[in-house]
N, C-alpha and C positions, 0 to 999 in steps of 0.2 A: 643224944644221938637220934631219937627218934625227931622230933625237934626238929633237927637239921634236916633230915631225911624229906619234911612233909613240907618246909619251906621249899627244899629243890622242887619236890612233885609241884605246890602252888605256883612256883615261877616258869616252869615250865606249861602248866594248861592255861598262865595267861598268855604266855607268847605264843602259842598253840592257836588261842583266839583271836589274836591281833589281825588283821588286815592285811591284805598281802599285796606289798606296794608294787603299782604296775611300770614299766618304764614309760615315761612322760616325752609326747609327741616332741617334734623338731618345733623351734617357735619359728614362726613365719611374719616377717615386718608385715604388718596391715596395709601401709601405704604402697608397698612393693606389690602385693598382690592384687588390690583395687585400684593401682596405676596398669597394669596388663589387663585389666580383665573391662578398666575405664578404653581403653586403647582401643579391643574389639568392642566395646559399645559405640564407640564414635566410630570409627569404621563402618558398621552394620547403619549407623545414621546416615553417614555420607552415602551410602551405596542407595540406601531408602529412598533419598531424595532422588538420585540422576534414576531410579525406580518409577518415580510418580507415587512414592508412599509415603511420599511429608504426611500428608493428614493424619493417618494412621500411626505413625511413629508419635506423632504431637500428641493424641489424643491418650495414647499409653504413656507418657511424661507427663503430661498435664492432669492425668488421675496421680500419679506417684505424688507429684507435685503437692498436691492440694491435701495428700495426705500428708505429709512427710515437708511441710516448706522450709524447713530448719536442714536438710540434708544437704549438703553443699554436693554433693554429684549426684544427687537426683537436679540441684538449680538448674547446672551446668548440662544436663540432659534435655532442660526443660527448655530450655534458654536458645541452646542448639535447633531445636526444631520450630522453634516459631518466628513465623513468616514477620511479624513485627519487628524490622530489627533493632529500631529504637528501645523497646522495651526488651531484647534480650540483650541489648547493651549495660541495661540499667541491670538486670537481673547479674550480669557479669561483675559489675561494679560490686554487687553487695555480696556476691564471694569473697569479692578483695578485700572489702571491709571487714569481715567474718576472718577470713585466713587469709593476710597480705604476703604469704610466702606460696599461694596455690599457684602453679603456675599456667593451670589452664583457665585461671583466671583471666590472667595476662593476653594467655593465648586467643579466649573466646573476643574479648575487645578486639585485639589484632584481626582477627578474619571480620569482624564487621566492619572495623575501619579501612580493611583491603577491599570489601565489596564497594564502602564509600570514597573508596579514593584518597582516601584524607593518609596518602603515605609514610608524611613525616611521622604520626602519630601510630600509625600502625608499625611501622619498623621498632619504633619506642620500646612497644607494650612487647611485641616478639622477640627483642633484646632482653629483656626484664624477663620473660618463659624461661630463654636460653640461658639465664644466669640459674635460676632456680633445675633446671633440667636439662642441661646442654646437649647431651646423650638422645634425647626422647623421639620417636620417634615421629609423632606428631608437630612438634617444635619443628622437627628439619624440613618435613613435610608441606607446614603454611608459610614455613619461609621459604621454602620453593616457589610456594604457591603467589606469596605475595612478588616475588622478583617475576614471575612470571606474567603477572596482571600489567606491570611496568614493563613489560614487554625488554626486560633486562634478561636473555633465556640463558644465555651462559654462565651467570651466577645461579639463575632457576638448576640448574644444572650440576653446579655446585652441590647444590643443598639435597637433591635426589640423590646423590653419590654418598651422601653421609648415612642415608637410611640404612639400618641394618639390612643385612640381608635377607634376613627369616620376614620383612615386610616388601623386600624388593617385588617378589611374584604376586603382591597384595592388588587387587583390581586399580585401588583409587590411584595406587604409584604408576599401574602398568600405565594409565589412564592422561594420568599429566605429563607421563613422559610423552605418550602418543601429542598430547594436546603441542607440548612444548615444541619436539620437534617439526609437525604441520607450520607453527608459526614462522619457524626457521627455515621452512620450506623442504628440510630433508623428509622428503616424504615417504620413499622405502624405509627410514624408522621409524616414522611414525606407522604408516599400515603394518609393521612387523609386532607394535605393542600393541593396537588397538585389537589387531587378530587374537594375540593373545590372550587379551582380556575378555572378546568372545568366548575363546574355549574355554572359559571359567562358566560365564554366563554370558548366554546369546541372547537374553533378554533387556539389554541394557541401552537407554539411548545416545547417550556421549560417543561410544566407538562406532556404531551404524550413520549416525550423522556425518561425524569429521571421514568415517570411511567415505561415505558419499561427495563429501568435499572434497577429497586426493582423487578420487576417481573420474568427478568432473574436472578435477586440472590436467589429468592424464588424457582424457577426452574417450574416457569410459565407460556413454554414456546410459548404456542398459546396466554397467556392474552398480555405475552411479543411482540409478534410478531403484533397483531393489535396495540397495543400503538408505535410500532416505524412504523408500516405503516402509521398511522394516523398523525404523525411528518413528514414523509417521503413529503406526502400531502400537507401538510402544508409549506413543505421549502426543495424543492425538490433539494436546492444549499447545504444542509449539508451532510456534506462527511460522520460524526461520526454516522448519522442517517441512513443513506443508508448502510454503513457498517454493523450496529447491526443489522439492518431488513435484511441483503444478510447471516448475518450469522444464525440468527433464523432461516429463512427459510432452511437453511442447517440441522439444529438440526431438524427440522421439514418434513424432505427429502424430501422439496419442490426443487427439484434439479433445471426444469427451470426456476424457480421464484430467484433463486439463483445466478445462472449464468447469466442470464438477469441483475439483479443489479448489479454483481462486472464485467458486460460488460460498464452499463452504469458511473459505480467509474470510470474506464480507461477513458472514454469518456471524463468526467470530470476532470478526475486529470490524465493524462497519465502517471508522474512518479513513482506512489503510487505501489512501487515495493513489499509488500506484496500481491496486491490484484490479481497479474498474478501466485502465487502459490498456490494460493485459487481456483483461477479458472479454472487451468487446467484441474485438476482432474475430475471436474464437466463436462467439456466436453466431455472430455475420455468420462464417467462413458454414458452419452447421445448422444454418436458418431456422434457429429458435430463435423465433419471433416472441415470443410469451417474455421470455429469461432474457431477450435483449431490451424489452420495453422495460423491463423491472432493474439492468441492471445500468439503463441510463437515464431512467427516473430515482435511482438512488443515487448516479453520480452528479446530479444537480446540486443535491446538498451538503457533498463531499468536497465537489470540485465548480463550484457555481460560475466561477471563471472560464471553462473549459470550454471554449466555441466552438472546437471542432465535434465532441461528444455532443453538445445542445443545437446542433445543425445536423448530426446522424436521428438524432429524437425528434425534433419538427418535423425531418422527412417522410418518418416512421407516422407520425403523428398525421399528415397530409395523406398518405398511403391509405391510413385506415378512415380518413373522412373526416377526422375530428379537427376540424379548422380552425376553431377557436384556439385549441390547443399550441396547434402548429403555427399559426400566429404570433401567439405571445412569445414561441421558443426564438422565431426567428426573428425577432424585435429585442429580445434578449442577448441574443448574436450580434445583432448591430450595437448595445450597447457595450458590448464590450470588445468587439473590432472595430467600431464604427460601420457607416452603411455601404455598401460594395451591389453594382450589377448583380452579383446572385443572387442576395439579401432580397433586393429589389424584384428578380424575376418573378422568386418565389412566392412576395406578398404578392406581387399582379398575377400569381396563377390561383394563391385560395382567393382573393377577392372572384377573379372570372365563374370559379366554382361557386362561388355566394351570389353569381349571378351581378359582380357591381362591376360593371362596364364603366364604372367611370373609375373608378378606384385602380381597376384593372390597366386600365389605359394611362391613368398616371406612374403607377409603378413601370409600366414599360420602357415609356417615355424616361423616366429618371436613370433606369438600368441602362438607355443607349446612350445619355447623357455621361454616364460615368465609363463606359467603354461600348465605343460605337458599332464594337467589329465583333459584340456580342452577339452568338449564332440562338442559342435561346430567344433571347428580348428580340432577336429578329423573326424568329419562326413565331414566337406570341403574336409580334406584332403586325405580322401577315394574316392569321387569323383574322384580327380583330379588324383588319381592315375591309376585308370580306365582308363581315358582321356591318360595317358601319359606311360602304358603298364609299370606300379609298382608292383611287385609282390606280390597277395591277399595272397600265401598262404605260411609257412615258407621256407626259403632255406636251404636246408638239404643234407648230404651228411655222405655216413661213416668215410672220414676223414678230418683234420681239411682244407685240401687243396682240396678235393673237396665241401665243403662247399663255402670259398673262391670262387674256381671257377666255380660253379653256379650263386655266387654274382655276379663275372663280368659280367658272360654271360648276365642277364639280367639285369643290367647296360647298359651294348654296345648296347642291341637291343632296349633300351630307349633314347640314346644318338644317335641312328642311326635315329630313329623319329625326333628328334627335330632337325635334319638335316635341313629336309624339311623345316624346318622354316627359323632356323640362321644357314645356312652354310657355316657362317666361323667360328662357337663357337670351339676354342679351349682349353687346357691348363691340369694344373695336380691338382690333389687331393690324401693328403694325410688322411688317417683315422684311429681314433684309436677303436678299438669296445673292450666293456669290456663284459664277461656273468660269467653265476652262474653255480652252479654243477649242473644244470639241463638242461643245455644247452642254457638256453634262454638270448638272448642280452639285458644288463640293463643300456647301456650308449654308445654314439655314440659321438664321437667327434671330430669336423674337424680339424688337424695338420696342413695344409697343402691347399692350396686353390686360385688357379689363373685361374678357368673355369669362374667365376664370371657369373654366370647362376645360379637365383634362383632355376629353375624348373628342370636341373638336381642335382642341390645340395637336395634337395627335394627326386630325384628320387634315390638317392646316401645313402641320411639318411633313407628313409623309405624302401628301400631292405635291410637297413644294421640292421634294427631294426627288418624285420622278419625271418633273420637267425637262426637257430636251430644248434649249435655247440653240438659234441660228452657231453654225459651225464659223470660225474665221478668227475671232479673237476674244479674249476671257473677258468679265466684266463682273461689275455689281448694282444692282438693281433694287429698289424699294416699291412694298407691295405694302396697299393698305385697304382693310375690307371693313365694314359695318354691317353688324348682324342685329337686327330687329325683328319680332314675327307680326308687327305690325306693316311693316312693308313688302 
């Protein structure tokens, strides 16, 4: 009995000791949980990037990365933020290879191959997501995304209608739906979701931009002009955003606020060869002279073509004295309109300044040659007649042989001037003059011609043009002169 008694006591102080079993947690699928918790990670990326925090985000993946290379959603993290997208193709791939059931395997290939266009293959790989995850929210989400790039919006639309709800007030959805309806033109839905995705976050560039886009179609255009400053802010690297804000502020003749940004587009983008024909004007118009020399000395190399810009820079270039300069712009001009009266005035006004009277006088000559009724190449050419004793008033005579030889006489005492310069200018000219029954000469034209001296050929056409022949009936007449300074 006793015996028995000491067994009970032993079996009882062992169960006494035993452990006291706790109840055991709910088990939780792994995949279930690290698919939600994967969902706001990709989320918290997309938002990063329309941020301006790609870097940042890559740089905290790409340390995971390098620890961890074997983690299939650290890849997929990895892979998401880098700007390579060839390489985060390949980094996709080798998920698939690793686990050919992951579906954002499938998924991450599809959004590259939606950015490159390559359709066929992208619907593929986002078929192949939906089969593994049909339900997901991200699945419905790039398949929105991808009909929307296709500019297909009503299926885009589709696939936003599948999203649960608990991700419907999610920024990136409020976000494509704004984007989708803009495309569609319904633009009260789309400002209805881009607003609301402000009142989440007012720091975002996607809703500030495309607001600024509906508000310029509304013709709104100061609501326009803070919505793309506020973008501008926000992602000071977007060209399309700086551009609409430089042009609002144009419509809103904020001229240096204008010229200021399509100074700073150049800064950034030096070849963006519309934005040096935008901007010229604007300096003109504000007579910065400095920032206009610089911003049509940079569009020479931009737009080397452009003759109307490389004929505002000669002027500028003539302006400031520098001739040589303004020379070469305006010979530049001619090569690529060919040679024109202005072309022509303007090398006969820096030669005059260089002091070369004959160069001068030729260019004039060729300016009234190509349009007669040129008031420049005429006012030049009054000058210079002055300069070189051309006679102001008509040569007149009662008969057709003292008319003539009035012409010579002040021919020769023009020719005896230019002595002093070149004397040894010889040779002969022959000329033919046409006039009307009123006496007056209505064409002059050289037959004849080995002085090869622009400035008395010059002094030759314009005494022959202000002759007065007898009134009565028109006629045509041939003039011939030999100039030697030995005789």
């Amino acid at each position: 009995m006793k015996i028995f008694i000491l067994w009970i006591i032993l079996i009882q102080v062992i169960f006494s000791c035993a452990p006291i079993e706790e109840p055991r947690p709910k088990q939780i699928d792994p995949e279930i949980q690290f698919d939600d918790s994967f969902t706001r990670q990709v989320i918290e990326i997309l938002i990063g990037i329309d941020k301006g925090k790609q870097q940042e985000l890559f740089d905290g993946f790409n340390a995971e990365y390098k620890k961890s290379p074997e983690s299939i959603d650290t890849m997929f993290y990895y892979a998401l933020t880098l700007k390579n997208r060839e390489e985060a193709w390949s980094v996709f791939n080798q998920i698939l290879t690793k686990e050919p059931e992951k579906y954002y395997g499938y998924l991450g290939k599809a959004i590259i191959e939606t950015e490159w266009k390559v359709y066929d293959k992208a619907e593929a790989n986002l078929n192949k997501a939906s089969k593994f995850a049909p339900n997901h929210f991200l699945v419905n989400y790039f398949h929105a995304n991808y009909y929307f790039k296709k500019n297909e919006y009503d299926k885009a639309l589709e696939y936003m209608k599948r999203i649960q709800p608990r991700f419907q007030e999610n920024i990136i959805v409020l976000n494509l739906y704004g984007l989708i309806y803009t495309k569609m033109e319904k633009y009260e839905e789309a400002e209805r979701y881009f607003k609301k995705s402000n009142e989440m976050d007012n720091n975002q560039y996607t809703p500030h931009l495309y607001l600024g886009i509906i508000y310029e179609r509304a013709n709104k255009i100061e609501d326009s002009y803070n919505e793309y400053k506020k973008a501008v802010d926000i992602r000071s690297s977007s060209k399309e955003a700086m551009l609409n804000l430089a042009q609002t502020a144009e419509k809103l003749n904020k001229v240096e606020d204008a010229a200021q940004l399509y100074e700073k587009i150049i800064d950034q983008w030096p070849n963006e060869a519309g934005v040096y024909i935008k901007l010229v004007p604007l300096l003109e118009k504000i007579n910065a002279e400095a920032r206009l020399i610089k911003a049509l000395e940079d569009s020479t190399r931009v737009l080397p073509d452009n003759s109307e810009l490389r004929t505002k820079l000669a002027k500028i270039y003539f302006q400031k004295n520098n001739l040589s300069r303004a020379e070469e712009e305006f010979k530049n001009v001619a090569k690529i309109k060919g040679n024109s009266a202005e072309i022509y005035v303007w090398l006969g006004r820096i030669a005059k300044k260089k002091e070369d009277h004959k160069k001068a006088m030729e260019n004039f000559i060729l300016a009234l040659k190509e349009r007669p009724d040129d008031s420049d190449a005429k006012s030049e050419m009054e000058a210079l007649k002055k300069r070189f004793k051309i006679s102001e008033t008509p040569i007149t005579g009662r008969t057709l042989e003292q008319v003539l030889g009035n012409f010579s006489k002040y021919v020769l005492k023009s020719y005896k001037e230019l002595l002093k310069e070149r004397p040894k200018m010889k040779g002969k000219v022959a000329i033919s003059i046409t006039y009307d029954t009123n006496g007056n000469v209505t064409e002059v034209t050289f037959e004849k011609n080995t002085i090869n001296d622009p400035v008395l050929e010059a002094c030759i056409y314009g005494n022959a043009l202000a002759m007065k022949f007898p009134a009565g009936s028109k006629g045509k007449v041939g003039y011939e002169m030999e100039f030697n300074p030995a005789k």
